[in-house]
PAZAPA-4460 file (N, C-alpha, C; in steps of 0.05 Angstrom, whole numbers, plus 32768, in hexadecimal, padded with zeros to 4 digits):
% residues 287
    n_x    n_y    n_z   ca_x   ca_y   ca_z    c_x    c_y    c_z   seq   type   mol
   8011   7FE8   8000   8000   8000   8000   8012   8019   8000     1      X     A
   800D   8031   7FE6   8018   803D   7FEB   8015   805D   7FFB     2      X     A
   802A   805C   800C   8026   8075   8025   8035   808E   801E     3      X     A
   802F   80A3   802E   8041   80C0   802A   8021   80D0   8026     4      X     A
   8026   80E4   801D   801C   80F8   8010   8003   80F5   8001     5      X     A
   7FE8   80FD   8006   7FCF   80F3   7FF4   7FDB   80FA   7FDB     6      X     A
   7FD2   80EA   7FC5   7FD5   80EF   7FA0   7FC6   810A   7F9B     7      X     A
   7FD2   811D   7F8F   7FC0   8133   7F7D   7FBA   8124   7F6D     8      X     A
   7FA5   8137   7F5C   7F96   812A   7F43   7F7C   8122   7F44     9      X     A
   7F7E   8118   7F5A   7F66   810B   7F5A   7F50   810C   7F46    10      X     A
   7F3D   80FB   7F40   7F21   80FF   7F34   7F0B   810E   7F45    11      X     A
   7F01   811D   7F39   7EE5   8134   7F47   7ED1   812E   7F36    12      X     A
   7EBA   8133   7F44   7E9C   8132   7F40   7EA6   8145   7F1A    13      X     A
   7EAE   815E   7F21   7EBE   816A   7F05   7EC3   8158   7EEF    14      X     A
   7ED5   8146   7EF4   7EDF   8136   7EE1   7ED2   811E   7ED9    15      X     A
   7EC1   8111   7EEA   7EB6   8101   7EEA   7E97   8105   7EE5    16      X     A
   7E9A   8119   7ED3   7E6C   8126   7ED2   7E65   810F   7EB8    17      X     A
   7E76   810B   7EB1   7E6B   80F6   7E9B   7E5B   80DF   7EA4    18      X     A
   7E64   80D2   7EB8   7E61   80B5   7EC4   7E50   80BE   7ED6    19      X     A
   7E56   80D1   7EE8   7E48   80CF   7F01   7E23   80C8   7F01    20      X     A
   7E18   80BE   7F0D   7DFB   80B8   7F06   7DF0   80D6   7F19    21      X     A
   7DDE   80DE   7F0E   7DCD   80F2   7F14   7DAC   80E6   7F18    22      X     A
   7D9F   80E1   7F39   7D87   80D2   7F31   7D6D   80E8   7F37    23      X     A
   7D5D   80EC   7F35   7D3B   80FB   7F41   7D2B   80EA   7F4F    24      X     A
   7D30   80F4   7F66   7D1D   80E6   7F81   7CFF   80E5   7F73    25      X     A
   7CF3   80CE   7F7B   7CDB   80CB   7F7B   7CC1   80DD   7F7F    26      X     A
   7CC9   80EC   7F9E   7CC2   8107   7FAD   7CC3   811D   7F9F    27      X     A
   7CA7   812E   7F9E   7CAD   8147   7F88   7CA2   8158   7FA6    28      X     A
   7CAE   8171   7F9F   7CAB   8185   7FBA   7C9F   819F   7FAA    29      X     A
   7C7F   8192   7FAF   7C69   81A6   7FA2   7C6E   81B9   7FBB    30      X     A
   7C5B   81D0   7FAF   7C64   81E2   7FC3   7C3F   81E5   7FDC    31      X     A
   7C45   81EC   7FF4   7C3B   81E0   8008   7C17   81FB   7FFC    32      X     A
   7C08   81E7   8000   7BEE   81EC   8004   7BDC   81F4   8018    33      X     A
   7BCE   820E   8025   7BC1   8214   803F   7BA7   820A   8033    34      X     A
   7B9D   81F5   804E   7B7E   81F4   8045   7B6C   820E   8040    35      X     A
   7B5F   820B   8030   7B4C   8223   802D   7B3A   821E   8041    36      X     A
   7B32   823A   804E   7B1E   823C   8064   7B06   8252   805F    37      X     A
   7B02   8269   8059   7AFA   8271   8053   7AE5   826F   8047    38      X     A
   7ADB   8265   8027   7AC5   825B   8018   7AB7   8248   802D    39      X     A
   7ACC   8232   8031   7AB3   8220   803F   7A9D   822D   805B    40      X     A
   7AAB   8243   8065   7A9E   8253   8081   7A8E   8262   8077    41      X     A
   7A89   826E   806C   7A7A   8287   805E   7A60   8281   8049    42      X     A
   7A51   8291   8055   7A39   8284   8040   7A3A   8280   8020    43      X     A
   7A30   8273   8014   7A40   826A   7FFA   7A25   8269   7FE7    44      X     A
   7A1F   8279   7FDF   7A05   8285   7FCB   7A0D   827B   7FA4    45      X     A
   7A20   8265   7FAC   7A1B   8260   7F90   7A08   8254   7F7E    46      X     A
   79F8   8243   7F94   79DF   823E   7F81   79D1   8251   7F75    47      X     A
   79CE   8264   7F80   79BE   8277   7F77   79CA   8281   7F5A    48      X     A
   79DC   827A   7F49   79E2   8282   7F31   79E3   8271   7F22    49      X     A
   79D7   825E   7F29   79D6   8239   7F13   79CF   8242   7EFB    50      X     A
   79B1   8255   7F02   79A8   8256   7EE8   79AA   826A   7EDF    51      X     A
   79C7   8277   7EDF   79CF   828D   7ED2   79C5   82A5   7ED9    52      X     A
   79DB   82B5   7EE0   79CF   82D0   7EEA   79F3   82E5   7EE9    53      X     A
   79EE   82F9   7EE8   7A06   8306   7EF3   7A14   8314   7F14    54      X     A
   79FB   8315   7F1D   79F4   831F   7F33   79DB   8312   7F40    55      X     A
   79DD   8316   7F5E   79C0   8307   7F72   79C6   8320   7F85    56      X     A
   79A9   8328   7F8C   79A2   833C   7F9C   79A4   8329   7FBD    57      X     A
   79A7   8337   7FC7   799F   8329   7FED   798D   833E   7FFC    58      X     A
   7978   833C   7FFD   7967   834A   800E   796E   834D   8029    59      X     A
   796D   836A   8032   796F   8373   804E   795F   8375   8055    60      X     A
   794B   8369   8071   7933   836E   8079   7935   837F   8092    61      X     A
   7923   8398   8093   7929   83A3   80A3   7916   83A3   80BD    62      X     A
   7920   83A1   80D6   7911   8398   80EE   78FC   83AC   80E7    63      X     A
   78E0   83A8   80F4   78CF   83C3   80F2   78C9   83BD   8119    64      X     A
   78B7   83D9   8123   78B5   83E1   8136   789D   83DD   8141    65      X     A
   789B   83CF   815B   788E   83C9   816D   787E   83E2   8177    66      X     A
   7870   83ED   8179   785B   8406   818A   7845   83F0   81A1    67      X     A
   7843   8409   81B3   782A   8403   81C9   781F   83FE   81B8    68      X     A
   77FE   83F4   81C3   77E8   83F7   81BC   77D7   8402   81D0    69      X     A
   77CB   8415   81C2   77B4   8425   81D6   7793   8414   81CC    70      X     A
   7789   840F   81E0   776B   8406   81DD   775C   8419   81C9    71      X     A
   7758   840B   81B5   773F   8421   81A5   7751   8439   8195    72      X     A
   7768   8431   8192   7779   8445   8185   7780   842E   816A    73      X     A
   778F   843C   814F   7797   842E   813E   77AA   8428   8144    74      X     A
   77B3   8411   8132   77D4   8405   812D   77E9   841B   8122    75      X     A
   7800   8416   8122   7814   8429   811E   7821   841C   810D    76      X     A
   7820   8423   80E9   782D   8415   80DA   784C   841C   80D9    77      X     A
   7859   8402   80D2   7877   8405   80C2   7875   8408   80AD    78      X     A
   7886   8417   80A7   788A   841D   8085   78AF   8426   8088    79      X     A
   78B6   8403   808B   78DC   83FB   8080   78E5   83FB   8066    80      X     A
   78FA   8410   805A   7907   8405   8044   7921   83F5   8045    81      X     A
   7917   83E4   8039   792B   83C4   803B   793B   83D4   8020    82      X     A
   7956   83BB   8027   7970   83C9   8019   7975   83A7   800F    83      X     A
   7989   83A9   8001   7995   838A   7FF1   79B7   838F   7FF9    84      X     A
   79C2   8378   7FF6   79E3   8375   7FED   79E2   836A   7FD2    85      X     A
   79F4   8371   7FBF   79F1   8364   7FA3   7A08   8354   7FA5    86      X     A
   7A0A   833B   7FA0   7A27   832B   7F96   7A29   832A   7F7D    87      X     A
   7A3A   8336   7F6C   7A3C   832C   7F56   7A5B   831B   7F47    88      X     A
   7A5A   8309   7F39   7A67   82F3   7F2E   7A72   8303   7F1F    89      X     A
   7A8B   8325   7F29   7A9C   832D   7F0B   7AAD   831F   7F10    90      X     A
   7AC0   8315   7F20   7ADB   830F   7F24   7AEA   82F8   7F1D    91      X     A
   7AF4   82F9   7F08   7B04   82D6   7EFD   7B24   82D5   7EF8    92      X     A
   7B22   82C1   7EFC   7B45   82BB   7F08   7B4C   829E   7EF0    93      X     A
   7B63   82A3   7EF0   7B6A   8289   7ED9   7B85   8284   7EDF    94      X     A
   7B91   8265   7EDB   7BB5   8266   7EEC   7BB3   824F   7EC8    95      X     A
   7BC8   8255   7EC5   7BC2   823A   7EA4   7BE0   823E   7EAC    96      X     A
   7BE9   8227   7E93   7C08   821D   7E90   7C0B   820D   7E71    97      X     A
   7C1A   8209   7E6F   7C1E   81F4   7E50   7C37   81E6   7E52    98      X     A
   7C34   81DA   7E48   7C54   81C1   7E45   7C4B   81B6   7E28    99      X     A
   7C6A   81BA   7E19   7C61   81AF   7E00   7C72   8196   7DFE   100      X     A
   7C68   8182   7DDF   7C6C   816C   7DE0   7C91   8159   7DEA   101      X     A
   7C9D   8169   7DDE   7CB3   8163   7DDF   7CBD   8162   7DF8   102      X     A
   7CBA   817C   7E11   7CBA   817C   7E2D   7CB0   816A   7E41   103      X     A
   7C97   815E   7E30   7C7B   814C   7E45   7C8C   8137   7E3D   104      X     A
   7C90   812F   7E2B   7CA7   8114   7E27   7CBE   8110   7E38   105      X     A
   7CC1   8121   7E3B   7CDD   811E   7E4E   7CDA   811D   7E66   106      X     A
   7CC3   812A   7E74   7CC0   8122   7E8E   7CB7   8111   7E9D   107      X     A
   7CCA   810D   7EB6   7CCB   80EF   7EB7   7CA4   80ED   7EBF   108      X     A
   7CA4   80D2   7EB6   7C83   80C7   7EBD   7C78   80C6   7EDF   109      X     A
   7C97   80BF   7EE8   7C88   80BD   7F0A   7C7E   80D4   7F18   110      X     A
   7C82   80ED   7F07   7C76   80FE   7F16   7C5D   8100   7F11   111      X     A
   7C56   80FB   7F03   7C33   810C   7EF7   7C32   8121   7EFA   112      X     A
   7C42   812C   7EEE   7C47   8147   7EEB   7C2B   8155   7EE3   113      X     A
   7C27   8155   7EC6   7C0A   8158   7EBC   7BF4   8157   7ED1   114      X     A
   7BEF   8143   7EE5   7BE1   8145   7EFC   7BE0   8158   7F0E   115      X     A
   7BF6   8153   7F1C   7BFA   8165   7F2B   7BFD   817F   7F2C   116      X     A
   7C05   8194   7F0B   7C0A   81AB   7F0A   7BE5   81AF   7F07   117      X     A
   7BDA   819B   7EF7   7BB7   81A5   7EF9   7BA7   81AC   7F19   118      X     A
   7BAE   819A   7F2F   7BAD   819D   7F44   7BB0   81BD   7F52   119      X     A
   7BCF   81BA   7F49   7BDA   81DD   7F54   7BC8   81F9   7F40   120      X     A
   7BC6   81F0   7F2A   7BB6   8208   7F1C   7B98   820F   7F2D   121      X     A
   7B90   81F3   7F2E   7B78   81EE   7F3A   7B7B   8208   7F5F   122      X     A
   7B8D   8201   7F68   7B8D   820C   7F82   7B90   8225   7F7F   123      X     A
   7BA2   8234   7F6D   7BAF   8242   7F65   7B89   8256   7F68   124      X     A
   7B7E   824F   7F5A   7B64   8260   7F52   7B4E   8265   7F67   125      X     A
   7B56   824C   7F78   7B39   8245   7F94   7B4E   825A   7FAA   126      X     A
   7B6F   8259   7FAA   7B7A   8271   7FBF   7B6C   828A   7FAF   127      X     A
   7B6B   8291   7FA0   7B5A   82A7   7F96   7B49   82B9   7F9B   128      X     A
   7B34   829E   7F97   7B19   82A8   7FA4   7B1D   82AA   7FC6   129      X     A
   7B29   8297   7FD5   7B33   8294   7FEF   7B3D   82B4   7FFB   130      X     A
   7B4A   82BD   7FEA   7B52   82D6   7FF8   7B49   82ED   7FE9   131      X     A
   7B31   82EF   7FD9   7B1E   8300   7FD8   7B10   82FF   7FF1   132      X     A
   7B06   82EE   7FF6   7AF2   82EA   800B   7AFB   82F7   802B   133      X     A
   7B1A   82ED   802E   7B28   82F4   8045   7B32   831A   8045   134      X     A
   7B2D   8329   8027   7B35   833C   802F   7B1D   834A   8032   135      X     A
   7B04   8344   8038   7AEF   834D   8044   7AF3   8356   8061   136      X     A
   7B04   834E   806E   7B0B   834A   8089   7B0A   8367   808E   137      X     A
   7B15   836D   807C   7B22   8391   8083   7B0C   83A7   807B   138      X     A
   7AFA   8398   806E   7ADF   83AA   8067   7AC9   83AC   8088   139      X     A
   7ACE   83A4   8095   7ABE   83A2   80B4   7AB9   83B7   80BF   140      X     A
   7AA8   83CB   80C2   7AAC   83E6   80D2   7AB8   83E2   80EC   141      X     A
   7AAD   83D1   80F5   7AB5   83C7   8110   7ACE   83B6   8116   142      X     A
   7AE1   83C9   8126   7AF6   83BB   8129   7B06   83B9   8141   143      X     A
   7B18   83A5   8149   7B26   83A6   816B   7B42   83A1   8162   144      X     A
   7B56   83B2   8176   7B6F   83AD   8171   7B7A   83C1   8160   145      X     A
   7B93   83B8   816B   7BA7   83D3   815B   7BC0   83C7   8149   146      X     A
   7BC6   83D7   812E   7BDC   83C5   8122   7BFB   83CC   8135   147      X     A
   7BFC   83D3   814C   7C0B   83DE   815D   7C0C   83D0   8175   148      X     A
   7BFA   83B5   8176   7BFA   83A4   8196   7BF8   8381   8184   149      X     A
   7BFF   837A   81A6   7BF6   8354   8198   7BD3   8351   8195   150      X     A
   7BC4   8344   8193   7BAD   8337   819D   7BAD   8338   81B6   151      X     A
   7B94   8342   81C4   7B92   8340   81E2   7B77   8334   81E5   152      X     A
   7B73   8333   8203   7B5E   8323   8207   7B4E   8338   8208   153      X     A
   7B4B   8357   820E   7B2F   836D   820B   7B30   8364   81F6   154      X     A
   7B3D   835D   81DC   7B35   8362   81BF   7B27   8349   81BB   155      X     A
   7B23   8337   81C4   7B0D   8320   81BD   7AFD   8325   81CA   156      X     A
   7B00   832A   81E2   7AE1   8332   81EF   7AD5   8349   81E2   157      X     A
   7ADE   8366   81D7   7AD0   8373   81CB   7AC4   836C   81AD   158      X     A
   7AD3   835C   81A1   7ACC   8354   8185   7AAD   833D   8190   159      X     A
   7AAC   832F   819E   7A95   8327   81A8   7A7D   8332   81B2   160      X     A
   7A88   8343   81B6   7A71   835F   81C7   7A67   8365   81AE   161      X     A
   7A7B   8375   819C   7A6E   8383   8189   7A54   8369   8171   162      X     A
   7A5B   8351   8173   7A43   8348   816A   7A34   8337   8174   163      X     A
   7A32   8336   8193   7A1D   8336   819E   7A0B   834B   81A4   164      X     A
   7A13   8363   81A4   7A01   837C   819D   79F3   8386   818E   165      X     A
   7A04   8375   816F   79F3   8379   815E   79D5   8366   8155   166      X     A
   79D7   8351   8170   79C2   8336   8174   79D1   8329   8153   167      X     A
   79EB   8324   8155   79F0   8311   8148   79EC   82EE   814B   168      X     A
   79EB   82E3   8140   79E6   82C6   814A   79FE   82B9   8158   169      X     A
   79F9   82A9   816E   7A13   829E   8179   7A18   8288   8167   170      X     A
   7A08   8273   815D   7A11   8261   8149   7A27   826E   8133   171      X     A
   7A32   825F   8121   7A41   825F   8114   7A51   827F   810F   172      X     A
   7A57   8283   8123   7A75   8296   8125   7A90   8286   8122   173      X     A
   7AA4   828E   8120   7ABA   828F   8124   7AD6   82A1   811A   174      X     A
   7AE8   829B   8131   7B08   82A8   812F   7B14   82A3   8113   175      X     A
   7B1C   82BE   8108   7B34   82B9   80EE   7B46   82C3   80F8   176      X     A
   7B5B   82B0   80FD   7B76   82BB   80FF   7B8E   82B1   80F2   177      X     A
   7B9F   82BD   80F8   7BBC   82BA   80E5   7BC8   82A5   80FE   178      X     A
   7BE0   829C   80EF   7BF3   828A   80FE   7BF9   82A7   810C   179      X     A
   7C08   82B9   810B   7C18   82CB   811E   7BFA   82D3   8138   180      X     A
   7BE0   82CE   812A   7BD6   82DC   8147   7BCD   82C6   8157   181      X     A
   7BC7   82AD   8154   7BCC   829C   8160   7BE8   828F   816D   182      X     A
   7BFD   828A   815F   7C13   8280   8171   7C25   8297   817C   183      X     A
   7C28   82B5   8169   7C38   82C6   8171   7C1E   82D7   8188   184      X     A
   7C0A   82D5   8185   7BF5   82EA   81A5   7BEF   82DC   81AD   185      X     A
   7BDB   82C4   81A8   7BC9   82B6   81C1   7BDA   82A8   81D0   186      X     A
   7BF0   8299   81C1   7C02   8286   81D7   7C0E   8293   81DC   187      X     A
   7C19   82A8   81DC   7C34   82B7   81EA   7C27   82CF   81FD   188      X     A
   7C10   82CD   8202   7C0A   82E3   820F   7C09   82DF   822E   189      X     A
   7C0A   82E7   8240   7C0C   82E9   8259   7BEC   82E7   8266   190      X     A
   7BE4   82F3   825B   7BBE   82EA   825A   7BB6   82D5   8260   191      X     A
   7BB0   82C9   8272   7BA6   82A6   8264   7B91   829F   825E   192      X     A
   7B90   82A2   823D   7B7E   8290   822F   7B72   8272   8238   193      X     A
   7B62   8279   824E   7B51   8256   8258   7B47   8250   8247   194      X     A
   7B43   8263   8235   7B1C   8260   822C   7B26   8252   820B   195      X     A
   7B42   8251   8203   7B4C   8248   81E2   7B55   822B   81EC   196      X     A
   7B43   8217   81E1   7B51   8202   81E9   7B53   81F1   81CD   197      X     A
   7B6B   81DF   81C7   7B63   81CD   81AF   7B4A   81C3   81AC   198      X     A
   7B3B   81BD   8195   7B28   81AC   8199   7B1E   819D   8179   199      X     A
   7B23   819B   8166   7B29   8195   814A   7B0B   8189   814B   200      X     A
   7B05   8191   8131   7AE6   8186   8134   7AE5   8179   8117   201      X     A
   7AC8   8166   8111   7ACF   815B   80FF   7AB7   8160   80E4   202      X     A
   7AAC   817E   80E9   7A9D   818B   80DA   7AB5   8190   80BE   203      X     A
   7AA9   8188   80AC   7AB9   8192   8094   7AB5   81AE   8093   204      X     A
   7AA0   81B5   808E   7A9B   81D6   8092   7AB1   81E9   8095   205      X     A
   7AB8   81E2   80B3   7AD0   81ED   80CE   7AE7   81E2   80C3   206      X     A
   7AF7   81E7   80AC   7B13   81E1   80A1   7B22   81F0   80B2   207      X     A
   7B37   81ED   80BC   7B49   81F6   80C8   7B46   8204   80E6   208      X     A
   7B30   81F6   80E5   7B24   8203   810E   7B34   81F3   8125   209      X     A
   7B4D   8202   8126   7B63   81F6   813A   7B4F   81F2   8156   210      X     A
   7B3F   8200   8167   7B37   820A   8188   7B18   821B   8186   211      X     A
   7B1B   8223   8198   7B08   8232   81A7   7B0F   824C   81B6   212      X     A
   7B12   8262   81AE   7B0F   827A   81C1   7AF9   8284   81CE   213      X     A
   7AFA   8286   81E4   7ADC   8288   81F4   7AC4   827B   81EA   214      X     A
   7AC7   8263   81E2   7AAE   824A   81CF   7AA9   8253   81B9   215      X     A
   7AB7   8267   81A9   7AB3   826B   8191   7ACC   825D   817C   216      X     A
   7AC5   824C   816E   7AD9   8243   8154   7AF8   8258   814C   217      X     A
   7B01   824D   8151   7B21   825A   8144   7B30   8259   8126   218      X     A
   7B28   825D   811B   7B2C   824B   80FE   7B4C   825F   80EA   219      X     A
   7B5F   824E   80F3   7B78   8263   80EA   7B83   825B   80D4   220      X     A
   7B86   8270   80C0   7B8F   8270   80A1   7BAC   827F   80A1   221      X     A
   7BBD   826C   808B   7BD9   827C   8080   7BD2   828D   8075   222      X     A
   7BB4   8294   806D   7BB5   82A4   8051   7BA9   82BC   8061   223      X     A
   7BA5   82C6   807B   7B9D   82D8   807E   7BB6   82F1   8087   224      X     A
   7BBE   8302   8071   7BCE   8319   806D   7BCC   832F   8083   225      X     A
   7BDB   8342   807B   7BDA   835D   8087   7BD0   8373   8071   226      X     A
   7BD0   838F   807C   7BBD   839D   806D   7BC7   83AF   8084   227      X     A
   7BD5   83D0   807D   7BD6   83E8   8084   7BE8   83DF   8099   228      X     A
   7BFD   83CB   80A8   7C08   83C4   80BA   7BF5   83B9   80CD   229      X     A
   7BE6   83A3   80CB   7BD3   8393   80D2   7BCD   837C   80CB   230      X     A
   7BCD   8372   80E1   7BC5   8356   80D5   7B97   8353   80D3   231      X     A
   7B92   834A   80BD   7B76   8348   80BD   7B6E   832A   80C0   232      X     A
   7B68   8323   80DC   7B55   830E   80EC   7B44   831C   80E6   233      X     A
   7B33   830A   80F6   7B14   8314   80FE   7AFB   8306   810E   234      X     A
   7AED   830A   8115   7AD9   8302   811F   7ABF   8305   811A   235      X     A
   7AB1   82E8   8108   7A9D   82EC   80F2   7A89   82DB   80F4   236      X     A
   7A6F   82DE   80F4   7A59   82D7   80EB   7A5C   82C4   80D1   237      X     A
   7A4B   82AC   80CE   7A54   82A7   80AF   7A44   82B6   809A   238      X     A
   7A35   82CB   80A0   7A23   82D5   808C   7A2E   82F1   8094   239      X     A
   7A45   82F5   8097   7A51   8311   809C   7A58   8312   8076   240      X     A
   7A5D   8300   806C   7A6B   8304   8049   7A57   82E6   803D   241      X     A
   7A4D   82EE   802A   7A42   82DD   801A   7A5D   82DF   7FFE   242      X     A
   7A5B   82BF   7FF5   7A73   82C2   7FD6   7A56   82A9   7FC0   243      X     A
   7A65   82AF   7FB1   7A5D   8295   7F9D   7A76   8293   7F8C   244      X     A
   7A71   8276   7F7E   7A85   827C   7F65   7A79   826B   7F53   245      X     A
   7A8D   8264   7F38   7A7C   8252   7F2C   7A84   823F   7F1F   246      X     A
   7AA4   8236   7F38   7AA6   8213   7F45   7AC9   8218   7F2A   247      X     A
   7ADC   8214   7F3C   7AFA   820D   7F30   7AF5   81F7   7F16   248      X     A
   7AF7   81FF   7EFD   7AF8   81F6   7EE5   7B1B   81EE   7EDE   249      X     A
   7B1C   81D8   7ECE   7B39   81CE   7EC6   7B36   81C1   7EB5   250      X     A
   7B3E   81CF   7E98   7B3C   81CC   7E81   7B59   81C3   7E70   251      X     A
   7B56   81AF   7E67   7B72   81A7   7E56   7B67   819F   7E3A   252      X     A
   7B7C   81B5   7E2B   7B7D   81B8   7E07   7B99   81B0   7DFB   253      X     A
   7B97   81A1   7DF0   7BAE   8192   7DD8   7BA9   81B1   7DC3   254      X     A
   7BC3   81BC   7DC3   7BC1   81D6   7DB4   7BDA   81C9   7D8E   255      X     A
   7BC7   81B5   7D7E   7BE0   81B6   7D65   7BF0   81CB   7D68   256      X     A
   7BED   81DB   7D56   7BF7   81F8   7D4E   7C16   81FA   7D5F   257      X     A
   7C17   81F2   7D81   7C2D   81FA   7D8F   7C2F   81DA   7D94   258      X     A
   7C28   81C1   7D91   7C2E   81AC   7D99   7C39   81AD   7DB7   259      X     A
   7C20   81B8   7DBF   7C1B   81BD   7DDC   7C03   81B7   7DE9   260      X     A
   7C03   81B3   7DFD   7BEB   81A9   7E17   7BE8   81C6   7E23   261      X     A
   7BCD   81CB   7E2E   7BC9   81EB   7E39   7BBE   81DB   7E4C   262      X     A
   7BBF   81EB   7E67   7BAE   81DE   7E76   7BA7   81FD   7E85   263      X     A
   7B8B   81FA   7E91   7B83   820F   7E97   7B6D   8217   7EB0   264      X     A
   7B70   821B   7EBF   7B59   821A   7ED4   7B51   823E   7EDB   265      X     A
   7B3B   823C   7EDD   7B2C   8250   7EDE   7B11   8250   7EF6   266      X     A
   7B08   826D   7F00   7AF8   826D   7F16   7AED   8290   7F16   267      X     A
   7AD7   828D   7F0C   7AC7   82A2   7F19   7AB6   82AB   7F32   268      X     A
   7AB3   82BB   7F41   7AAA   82BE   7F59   7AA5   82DB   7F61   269      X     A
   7A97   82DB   7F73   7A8B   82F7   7F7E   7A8F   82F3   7FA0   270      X     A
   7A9A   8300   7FA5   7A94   8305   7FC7   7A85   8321   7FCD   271      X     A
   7A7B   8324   7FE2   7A72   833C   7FF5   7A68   8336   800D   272      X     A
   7A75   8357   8018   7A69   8351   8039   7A47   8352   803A   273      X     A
   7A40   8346   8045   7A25   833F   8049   7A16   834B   8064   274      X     A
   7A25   8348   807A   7A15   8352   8091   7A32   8368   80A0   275      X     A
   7A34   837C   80A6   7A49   8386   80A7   7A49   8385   80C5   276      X     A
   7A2F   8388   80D6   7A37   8382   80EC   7A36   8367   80FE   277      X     A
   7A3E   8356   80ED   7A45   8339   80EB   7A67   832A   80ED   278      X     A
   7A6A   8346   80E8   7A8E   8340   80E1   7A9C   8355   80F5   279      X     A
   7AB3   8350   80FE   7AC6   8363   810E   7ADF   835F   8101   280      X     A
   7AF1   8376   80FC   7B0C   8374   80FC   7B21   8376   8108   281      X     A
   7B2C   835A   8116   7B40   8358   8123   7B61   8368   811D   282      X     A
   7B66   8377   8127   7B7E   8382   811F   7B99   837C   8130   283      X     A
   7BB2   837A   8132   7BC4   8377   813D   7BE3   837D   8129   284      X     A
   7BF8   8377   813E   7C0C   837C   8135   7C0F   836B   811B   285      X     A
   7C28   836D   810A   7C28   835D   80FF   7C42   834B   8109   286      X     A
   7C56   8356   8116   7C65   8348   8123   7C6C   834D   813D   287      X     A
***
């Protein structure tokens, strides 16, 4: 065996790129998906456009007024003008892609590539509508918190006040919050939150309803942003925003001409706030 001095020269990955085998893991690292929460919580008025329409009115009914009654005296009529919300179906979104023949050949088969990018287009269009809906948040007259503090506990108790005052329904409310106002305020706060406990339920409806803050649903989204140095939670009625749409379409065309595949997904939809004092806007730091 010979000793002394390692050999220069050696062979390198460099010299050796000819031979060396180069393989592709099985594993493709799509990029990560937030359940959508939003659509499924919120009232969802798309039937109402089956049979074609551009717009659906929503009638506001307005309470009318109780009077005494005096013996032998007349009734005291109401005379309410009722108001509407209009939703209308302008808003459409489209994510498409193409791969032509010569490219689709080459890639390897274990991915299903073709599959899977239909998938992502597909999401691509439902986050869309998803955060139309979520930037309603900031349309709320009513709001608690400052983009200048964490989440506190006056600010859930007042966001509750304000729609129980308005004789909102206690059924189907719940918390929108971000990851930062759940793990960076509620857990880190010095406050103790008794009242947020895990509780995972197995309503499809309730996608992403981590707990309970004071027995109201918690339901926390990646996709809820900031806005003016704010983060926009909230605390909502499900008839605080009515949406429709008219259902994620995914269309694939063999295009001759470019000896290409189009693939294409598409989604129209309307959102609007519906009951304004149904909704509160949660505000907080953003970090």
């Amino acid at each position: 065996m010979a000793t002394g001095q390692f050999p220069t020269g050696t062979h390198t990955n460099t010299t050796l790129a000819s031979v060396v085998g180069l393989l592709w893991s099985k594993k493709v690292n799509n990029f990560y998906r937030d359940v959508l929460k939003a659509a499924s919580f919120f009232t969802d008025l798309s039937a109402d456009f089956a049979a074609g329409a551009k717009s659906v009115y929503v009638p506001n009914v307005t309470q009318m007024t109780a009077y005494a009654k005096t013996t032998g005296a007349v009734v005291t009529l109401n005379q309410t003008t009722d108001t509407k919300v209009t939703l209308t179906l302008d808003t459409w979104y489209e994510c498409s892609f193409a791969i032509e023949d010569k490219e689709a050949d080459q890639i390897l088969k274990q991915y299903s590539y073709m599959e899977m990018q239909m998938k992502n287009v597909a999401y691509s269009c439902a986050a869309a509508y998803e955060d139309a809906i979520l930037a309603l948040f900031t349309g709320f007259s009513q709001t608690v918190g400052t983009s200048a503090a964490a989440l506190a506990d006056s600010n859930i108790r007042r966001a509750i006040q304000y729609l129980d005052e308005a004789e909102c329904p206690a059924e189907d409310r719940a918390f929108f919050l971000s990851p930062k106002m759940v793990w960076g305020d509620l857990m880190a706060s010095t406050t103790p939150y008794s009242s947020f406990y895990y509780s995972p339920t197995s309503d499809p409806i309730m996608k992403g309803h981590i707990g309970h803050l004071r027995g109201i649903p918690v339901i926390m989204s990646e996709r809820i942003g900031t806005v003016a140095g704010s983060e926009k939670g909230a605390l909502v009625h499900k008839d605080a925003i009515v949406h429709a749409s008219s259902g994620i379409r995914v269309q694939s065309n063999y295009i001759p001409q470019y000896l290409s595949t189009i693939v294409t997904a598409d989604v129209r939809f309307g959102v609007v706030e519906n009951r304004d004092t149904s909704g509160v806007w949660i505000k907080t730091a953003t970090a």
